[in-house]
Every structure is written in C-alpha cells, then in structure tokens.
C-alpha positions as CSV (number, residue, x, y, z in Angstrom):
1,X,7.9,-8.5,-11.9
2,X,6.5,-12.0,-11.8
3,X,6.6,-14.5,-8.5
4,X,10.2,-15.8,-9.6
5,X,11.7,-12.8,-9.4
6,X,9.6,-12.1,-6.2
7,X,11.4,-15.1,-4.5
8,X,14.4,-13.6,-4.9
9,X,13.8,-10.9,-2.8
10,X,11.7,-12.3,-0.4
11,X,12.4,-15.3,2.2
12,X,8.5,-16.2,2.7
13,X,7.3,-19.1,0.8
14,X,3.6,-20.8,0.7
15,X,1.6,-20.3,2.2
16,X,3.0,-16.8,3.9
17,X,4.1,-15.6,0.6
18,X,1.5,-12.8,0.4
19,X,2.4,-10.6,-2.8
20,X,1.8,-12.5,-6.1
21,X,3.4,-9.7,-9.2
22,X,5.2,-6.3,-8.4
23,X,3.0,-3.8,-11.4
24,X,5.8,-0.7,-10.4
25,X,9.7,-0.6,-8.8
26,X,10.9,2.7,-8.2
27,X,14.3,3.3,-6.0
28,X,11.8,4.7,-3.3
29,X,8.7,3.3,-4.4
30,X,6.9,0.1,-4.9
31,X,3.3,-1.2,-5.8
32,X,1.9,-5.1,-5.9
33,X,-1.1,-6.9,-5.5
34,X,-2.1,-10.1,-3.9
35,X,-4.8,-12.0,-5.5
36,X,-7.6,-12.5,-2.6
37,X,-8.7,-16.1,-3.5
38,X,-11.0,-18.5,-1.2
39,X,-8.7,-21.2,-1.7
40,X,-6.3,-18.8,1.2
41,X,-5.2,-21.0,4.3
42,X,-6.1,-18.3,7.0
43,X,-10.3,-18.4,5.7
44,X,-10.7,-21.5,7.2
45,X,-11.2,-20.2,10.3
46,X,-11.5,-16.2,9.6
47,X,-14.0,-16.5,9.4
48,X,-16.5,-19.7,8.8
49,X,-19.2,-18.3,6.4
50,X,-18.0,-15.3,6.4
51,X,-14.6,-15.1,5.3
52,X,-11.9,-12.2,5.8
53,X,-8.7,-11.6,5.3
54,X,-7.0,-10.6,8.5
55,X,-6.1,-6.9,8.9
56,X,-2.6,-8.3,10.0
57,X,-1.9,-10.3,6.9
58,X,-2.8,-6.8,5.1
59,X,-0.1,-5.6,7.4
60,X,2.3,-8.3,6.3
61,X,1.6,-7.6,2.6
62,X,2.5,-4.0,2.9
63,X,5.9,-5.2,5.0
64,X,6.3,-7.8,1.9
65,X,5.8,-5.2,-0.5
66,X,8.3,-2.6,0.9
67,X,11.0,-5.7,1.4
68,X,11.1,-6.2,-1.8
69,X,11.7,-2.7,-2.6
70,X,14.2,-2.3,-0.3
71,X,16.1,-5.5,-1.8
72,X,15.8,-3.9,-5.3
73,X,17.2,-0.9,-4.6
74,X,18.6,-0.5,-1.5
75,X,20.5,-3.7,-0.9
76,X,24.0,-5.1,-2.5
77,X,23.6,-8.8,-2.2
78,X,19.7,-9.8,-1.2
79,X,20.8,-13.0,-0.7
80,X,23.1,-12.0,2.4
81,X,20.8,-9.7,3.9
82,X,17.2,-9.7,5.3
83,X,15.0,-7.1,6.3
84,X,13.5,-7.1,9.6
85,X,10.5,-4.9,10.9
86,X,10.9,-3.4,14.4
87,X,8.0,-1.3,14.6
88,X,4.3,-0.9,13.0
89,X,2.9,2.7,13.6
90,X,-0.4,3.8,13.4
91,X,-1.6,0.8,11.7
92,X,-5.5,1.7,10.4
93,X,-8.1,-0.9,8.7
94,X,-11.0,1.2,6.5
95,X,-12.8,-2.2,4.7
96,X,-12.8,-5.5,4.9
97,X,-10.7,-7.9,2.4
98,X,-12.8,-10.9,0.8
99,X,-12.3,-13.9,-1.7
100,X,-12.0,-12.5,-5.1
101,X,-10.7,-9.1,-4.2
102,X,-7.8,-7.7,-5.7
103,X,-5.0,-6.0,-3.0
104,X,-3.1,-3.6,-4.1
105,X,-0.6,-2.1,-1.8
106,X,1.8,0.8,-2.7
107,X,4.8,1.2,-0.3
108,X,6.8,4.3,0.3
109,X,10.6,4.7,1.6
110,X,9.9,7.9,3.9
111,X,13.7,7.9,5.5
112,X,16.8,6.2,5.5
113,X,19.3,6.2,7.8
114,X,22.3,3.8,7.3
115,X,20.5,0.5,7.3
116,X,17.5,1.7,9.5
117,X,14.2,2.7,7.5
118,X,10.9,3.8,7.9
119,X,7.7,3.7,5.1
120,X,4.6,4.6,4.4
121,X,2.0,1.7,3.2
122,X,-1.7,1.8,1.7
123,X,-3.5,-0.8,0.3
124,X,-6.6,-0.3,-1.4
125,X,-9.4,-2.5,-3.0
126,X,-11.0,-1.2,-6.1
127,X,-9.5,2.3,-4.9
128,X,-10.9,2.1,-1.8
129,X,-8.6,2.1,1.3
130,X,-8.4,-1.4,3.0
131,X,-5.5,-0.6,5.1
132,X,-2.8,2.3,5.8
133,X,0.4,1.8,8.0
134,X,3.7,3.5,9.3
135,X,6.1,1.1,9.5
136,X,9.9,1.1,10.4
137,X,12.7,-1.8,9.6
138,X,16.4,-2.8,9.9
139,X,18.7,-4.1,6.9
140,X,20.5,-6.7,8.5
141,X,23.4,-9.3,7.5
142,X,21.8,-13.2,7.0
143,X,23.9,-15.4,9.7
C-alpha cells in the first residue's frame, strides 16, 4: 500500500505522518516502514550534530502502523471513525534511529473487545530491535 492509500486510513498529515508504504495487511496483522531521512523536522533539535529520531516518534509509528490496520480490517466506514490510544505499556527503546535508517515496524491485534483493543508493536532496524511496545486504543465515532 502506497502513501495514498495510507491517507485514507490515517488523519496525520506532514509532517506527523510517520509511515511512508504498508509491505503486509493482514486482518490482525500489519508491517510498514518509515524512511529515516535527515531532511525530518524533529532533527533539528534532536539532536544538533548528532541526530536521533525520538523514541516517542517510534512510539507514534507503531500507533500509526496498527491504526491503519485497525481501519483496514476492523472498521466499517474509516472516514467516520478514528482511533484513539488510551494507554502505552511497557514501552522499551534497544537502538538508536538515525538519517538513512530504514523503520520497520510490525503491529499485532492481541484482543478485541467491542471497539476497545490492545497490540503488540516492534520495530526493528536492519533486524535489530529499535523499539517494542504494548499498547491499548478505542474505535471511536468522528464528531
């Protein structure tokens, strides 16, 4: 799935739009990538020099990610609803993310009840774990 497609699903616009092609959609299963460039907003002060992507834009990826499955697969009419996250749990960061790396992030449904979920997220870097996250949501009607 290319970005145009990803719009559809997804609120966020530049330059909080953080998932750039979906490679696999599953009913209960997603995984994207983000394209790490230097040319990113947030670098310009995280850090000077040294730049990093922050650990809770990795976070938003991941929520990104699984809203997008969740709108696939789990949701009538994407563009009356919205997903909203209510909880992150044990949120871990393994490596730093830098210009010219390649996020991947692969997002799990773990439970649905009605419209309340919870998911699993990792994303990785060259197969390496960047960041790994429980994380919970609600399905809710767009007012």
């Amino acid at each position: 799935m290319k970005i145009e497609e990803i719009k559809k699903y997804l609120p966020h616009r530049y330059p909080f739009l953080l998932v750039d092609r979906v490679l696999e959609a599953e009913e209960n299963r997603i995984v994207t990538i983000k394209n790490v460039t230097v040319n990113e907003e947030f670098f310009n002060g995280h850090f000077p020099g040294a730049p990093i992507m922050p650990g809770v834009l990795q976070v938003e990826a991941l929520a990104q990610s699984g809203c997008i499955m969740l709108m696939k697969a789990h949701v009538k009419d994407p563009e009356k609803s919205l997903i909203v996250f209510t909880g992150i749990k044990n949120a871990k960061f393994r490596q730093q993310v830098v210009p010219g790396d390649q996020l991947r992030m692969e997002v799990k449904l773990a439970n649905m009840r009605r419209n309340f979920v919870t998911m699993e997220g990792v994303a990785t870097v060259d197969g390496k774990v960047t960041c790994e996250l429980e994380a919970s949501a609600a399905i809710v009607t767009r007012e």
